[in-house]
MARBA-3410 file (N, C-alpha, C, O; in Angstrom, 1 decimal):
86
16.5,30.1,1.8,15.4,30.2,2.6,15.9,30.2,4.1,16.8,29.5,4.6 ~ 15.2,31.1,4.6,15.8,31.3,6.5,14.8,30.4,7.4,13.6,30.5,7.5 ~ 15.6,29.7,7.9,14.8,28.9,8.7,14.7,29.2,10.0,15.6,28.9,10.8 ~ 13.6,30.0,10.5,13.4,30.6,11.8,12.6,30.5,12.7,12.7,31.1,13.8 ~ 11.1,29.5,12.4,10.2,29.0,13.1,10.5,27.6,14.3,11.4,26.8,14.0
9.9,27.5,15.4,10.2,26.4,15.5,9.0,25.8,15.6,8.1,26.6,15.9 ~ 8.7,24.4,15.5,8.1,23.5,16.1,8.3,22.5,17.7,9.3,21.9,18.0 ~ 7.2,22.6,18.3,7.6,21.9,19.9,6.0,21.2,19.5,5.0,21.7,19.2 ~ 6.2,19.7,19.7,5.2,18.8,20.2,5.6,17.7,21.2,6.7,17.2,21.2 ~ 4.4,17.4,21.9,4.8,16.4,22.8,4.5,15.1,22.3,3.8,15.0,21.2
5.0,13.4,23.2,4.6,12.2,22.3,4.7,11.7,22.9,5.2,12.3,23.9 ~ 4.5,10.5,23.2,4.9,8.9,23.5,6.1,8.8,23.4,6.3,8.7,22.2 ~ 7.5,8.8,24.3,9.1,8.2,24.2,8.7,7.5,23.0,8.9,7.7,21.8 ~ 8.1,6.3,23.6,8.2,5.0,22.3,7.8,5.3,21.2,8.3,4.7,20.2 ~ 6.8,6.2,21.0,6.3,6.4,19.4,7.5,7.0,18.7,7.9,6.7,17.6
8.2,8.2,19.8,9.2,8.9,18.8,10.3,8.3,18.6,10.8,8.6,17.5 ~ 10.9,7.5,19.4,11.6,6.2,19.3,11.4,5.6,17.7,12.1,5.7,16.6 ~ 10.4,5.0,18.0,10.4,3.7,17.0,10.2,4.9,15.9,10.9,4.7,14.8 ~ 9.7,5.7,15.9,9.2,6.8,14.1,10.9,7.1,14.0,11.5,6.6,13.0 ~ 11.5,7.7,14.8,13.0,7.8,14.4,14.0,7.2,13.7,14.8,7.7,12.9
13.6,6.0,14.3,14.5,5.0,13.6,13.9,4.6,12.6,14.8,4.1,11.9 ~ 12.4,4.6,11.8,12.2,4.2,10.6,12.4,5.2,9.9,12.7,5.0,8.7 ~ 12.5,6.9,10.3,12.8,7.5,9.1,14.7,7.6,9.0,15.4,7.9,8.1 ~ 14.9,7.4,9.9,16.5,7.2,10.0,17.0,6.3,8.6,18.0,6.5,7.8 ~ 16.1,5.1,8.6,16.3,4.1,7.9,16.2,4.6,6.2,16.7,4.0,5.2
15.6,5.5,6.3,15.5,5.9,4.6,15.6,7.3,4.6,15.0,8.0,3.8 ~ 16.5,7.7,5.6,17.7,8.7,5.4,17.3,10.1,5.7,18.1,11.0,5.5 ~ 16.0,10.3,6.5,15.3,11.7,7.2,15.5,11.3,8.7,15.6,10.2,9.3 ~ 15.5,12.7,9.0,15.5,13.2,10.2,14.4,13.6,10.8,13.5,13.7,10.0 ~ 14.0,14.0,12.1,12.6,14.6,12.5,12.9,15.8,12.1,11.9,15.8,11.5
13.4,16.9,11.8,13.0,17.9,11.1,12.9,17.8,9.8,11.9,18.4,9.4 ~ 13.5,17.2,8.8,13.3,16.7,7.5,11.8,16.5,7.1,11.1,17.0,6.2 ~ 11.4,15.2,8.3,10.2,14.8,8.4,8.8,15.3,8.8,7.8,14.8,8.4 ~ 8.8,16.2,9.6,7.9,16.9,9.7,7.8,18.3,8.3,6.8,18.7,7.7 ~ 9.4,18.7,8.1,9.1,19.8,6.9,8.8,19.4,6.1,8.7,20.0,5.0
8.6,17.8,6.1,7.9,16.9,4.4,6.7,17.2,4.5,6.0,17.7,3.5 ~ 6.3,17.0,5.6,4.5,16.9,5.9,4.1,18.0,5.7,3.4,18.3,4.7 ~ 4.6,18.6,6.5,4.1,20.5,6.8,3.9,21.0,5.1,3.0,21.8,4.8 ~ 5.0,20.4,3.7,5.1,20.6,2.6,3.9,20.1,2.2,3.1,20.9,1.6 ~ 3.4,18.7,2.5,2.2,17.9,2.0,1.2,19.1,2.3,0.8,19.9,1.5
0.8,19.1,3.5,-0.2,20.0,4.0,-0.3,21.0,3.5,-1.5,21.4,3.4 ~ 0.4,21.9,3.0,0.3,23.3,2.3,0.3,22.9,0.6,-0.2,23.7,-0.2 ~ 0.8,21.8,0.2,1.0,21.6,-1.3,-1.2,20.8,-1.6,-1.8,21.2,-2.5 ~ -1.7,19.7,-0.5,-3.0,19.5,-0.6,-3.8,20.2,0.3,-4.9,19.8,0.5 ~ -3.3,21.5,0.9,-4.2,22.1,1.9,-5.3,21.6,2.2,-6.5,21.8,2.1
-4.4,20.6,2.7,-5.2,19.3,4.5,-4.4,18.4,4.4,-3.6,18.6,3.5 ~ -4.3,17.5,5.0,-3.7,16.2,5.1,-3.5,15.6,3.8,-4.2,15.4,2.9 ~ -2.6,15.4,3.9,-2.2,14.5,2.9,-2.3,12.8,2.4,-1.8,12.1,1.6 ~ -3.1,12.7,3.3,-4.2,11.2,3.6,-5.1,11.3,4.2,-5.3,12.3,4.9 ~ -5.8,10.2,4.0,-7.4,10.3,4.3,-7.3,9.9,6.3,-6.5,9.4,7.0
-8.5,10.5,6.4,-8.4,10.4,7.8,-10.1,9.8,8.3,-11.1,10.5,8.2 ~ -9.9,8.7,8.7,-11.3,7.5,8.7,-11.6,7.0,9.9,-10.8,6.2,10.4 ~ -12.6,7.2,10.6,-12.7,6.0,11.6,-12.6,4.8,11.2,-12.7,4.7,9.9 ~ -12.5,3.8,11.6,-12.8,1.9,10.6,-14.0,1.8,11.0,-14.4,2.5,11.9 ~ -15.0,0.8,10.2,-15.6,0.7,10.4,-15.9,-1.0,11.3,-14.9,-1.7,11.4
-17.2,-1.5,11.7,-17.3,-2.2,12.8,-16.3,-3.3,12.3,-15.4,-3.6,13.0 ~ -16.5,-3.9,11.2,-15.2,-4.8,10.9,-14.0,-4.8,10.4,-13.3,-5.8,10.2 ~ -13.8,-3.5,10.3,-12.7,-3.4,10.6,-12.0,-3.7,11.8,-11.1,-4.6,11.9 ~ -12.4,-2.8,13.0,-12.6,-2.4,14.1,-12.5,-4.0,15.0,-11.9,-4.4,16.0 ~ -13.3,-4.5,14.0,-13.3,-6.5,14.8,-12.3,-7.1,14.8,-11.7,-7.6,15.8
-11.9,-7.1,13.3,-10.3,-7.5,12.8,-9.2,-7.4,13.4,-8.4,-8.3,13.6 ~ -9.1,-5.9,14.0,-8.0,-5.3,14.7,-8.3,-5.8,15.7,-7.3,-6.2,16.2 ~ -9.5,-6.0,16.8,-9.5,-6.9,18.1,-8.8,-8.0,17.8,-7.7,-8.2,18.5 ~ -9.2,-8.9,16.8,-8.7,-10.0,16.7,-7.4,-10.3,16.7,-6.8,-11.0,17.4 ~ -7.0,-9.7,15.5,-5.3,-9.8,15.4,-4.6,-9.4,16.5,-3.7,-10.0,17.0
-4.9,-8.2,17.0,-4.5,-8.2,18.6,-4.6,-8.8,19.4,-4.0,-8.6,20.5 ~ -5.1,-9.7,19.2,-5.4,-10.7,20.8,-4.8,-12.1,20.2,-5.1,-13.2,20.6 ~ -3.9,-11.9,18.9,-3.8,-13.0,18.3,-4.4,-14.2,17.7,-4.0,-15.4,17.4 ~ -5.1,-13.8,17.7,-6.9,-14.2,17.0,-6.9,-14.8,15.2,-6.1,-14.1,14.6 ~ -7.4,-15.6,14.3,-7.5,-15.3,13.0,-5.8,-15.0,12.1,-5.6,-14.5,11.0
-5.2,-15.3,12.7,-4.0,-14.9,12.1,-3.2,-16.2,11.1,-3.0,-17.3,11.7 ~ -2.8,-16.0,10.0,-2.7,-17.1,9.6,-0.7,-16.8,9.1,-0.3,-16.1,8.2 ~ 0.0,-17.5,9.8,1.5,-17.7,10.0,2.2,-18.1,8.6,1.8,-19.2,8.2 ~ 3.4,-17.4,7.7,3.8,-17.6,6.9,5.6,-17.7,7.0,6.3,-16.8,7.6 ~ 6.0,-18.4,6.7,7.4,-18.7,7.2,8.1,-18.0,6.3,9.2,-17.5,6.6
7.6,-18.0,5.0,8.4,-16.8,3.8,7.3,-16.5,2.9,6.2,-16.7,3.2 ~ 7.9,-16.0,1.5,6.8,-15.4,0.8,6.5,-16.4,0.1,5.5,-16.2,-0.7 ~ 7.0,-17.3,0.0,6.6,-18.1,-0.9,5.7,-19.4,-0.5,5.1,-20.1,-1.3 ~ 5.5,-19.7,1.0,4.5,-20.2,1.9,3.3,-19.3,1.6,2.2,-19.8,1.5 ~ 3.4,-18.1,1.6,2.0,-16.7,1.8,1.6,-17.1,0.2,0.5,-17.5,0.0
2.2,-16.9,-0.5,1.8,-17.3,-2.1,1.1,-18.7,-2.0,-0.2,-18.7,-2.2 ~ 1.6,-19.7,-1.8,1.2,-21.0,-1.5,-0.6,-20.8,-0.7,-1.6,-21.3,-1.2 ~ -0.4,-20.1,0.3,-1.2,-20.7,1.5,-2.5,-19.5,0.0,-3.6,-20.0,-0.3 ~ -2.2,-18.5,-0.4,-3.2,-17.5,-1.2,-3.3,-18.3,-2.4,-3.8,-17.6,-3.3 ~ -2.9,-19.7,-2.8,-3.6,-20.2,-4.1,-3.0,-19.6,-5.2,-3.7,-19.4,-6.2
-1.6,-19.3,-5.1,-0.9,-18.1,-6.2,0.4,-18.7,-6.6,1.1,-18.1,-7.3
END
């Protein structure tokens, strides 16, 4: 296959930053990564996940935990098991 198109988008430094390094971590590259997607998109012609606004409690939740709000602190998994009654 000839690979002859290009892609140009613009971003956030930081977003492409931090997205870099997690696909680095499991061994893609940003072109790898986008020709995964671009594959999703043509293999489910649309996205390949759902795309939702949240709804209001959702939307609450995420205030909250953002402002550090409701958050309940686990020191390992076996505290988070503990603290879930498991």
């Amino acid at each position: 296959m000839s690979i002859s198109a290009m892609v140009r988008a613009r971003m956030e430094p930081g977003l492409k930053e931090d997205a870099e390094k997690v696909l680095g971590e499991i061994g893609l590259n940003a072109t790898q990564a986008i020709t995964l997607f671009y594959k999703q998109v043509e293999l489910h012609q649309g996205l390949p996940f759902d795309v939702v606004i949240p709804n209001e409690t959702t939307q609450r939740t995420f205030r909250k935990t953002d402002d550090g709000r409701g958050l309940v602190v686990c020191k390992d998994a076996d505290d988070l098991l503990n603290k879930l009654g498991l």
